[in-house]
C-alpha positions in Angstrom: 118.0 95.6 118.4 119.0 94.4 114.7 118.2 90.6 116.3 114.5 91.8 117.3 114.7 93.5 114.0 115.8 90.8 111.6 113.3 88.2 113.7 110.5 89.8 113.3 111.4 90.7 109.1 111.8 87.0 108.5 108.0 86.0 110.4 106.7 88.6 108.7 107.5 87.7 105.2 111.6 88.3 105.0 111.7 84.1 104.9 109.8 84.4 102.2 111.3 86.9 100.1 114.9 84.8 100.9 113.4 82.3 99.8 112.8 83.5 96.4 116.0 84.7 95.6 117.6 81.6 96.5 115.2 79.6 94.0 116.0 82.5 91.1 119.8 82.3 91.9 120.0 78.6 91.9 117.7 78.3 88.2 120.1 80.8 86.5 123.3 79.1 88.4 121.8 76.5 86.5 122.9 77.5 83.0 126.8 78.6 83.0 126.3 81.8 81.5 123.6 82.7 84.2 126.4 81.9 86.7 127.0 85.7 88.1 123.6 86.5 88.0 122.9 83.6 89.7 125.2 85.2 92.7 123.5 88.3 92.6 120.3 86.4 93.2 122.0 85.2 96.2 123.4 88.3 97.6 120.1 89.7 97.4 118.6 86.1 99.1 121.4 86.9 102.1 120.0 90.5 102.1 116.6 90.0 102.3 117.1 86.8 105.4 118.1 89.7 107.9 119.1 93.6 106.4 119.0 94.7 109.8 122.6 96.2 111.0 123.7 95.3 107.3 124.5 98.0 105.0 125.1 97.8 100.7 128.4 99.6 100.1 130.4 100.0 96.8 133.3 98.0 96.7 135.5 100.9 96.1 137.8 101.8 93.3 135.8 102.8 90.0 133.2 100.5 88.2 134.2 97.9 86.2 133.6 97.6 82.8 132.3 94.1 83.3 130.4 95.2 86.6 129.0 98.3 84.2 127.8 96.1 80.9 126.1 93.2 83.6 124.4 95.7 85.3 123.1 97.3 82.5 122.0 94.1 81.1 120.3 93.4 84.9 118.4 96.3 84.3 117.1 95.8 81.3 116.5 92.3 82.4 114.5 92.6 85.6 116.3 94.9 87.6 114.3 98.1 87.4 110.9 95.4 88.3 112.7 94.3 91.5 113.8 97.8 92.7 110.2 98.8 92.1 109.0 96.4 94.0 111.1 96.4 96.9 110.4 100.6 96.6 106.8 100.1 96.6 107.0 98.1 99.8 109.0 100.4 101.6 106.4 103.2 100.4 103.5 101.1 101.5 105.0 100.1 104.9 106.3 103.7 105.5 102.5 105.1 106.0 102.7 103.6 109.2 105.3 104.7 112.2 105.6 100.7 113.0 106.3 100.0 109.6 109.0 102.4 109.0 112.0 100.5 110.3 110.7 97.5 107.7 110.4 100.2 105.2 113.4 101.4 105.1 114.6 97.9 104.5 113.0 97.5 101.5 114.9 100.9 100.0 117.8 99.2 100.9 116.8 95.9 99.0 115.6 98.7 96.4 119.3 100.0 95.8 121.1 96.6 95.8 118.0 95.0 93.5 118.8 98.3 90.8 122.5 97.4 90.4 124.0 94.6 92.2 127.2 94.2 90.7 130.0 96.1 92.0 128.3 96.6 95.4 128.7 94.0 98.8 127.3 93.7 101.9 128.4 94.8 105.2 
């Protein structure tokens, strides 16, 4: 079911989306110091390709103090834009019972787009 799933999310826009990410992670991956961000741009590209029968997990233990000062600067740098977005998608494609499934999706991309660093993907 997660192949049907993740098939039909990358025809119907997922590519896309992937796509994006992987262009935003390799500009910033550009530039040294844009380096980790850069990798959060790809986590989220990897995500986005097929979040069917994937899951965002912590990575266990308590937050770094590194993970807590770059997400804080994500934030404040883009991150609440791209978990608004991603939220407003899965709203939008929840008012339908077909679009639920791709809905929730995008609250999953929602939660990793918020604070990426100290989380992974399963």
């Amino acid at each position: 079911m997660s192949f049907l799933g993740n098939l039909l999310w990358i025809v119907l826009g997922g590519l896309l989306f992937s796509l994006a990410y992987l262009c935003l992670g390799l500009a910033y991956c550009v530039t040294i110091i844009g380096i980790p961000i850069g990798l959060q741009m790809f986590k989220m590209a990897g995500l986005s390709l097929c979040p069917f029968g994937r899951d965002v997990v912590d990575r266990g233990g308590q937050m770094s103090v590194w993970s807590l000062f770059l997400n804080i600067l994500w934030i404040v740098f883009g991150g609440i834009e791209m978990a608004v977005f991603h939220a407003a998608w899965g709203l939008t494609l929840c008012v339908t019972i077909v679009g639920i499934p791709f809905g929730v999706q995008h609250f999953k991309l929602a939660l990793l787009a918020l604070m990426p660093f100290g989380k992974e993907i399963r």
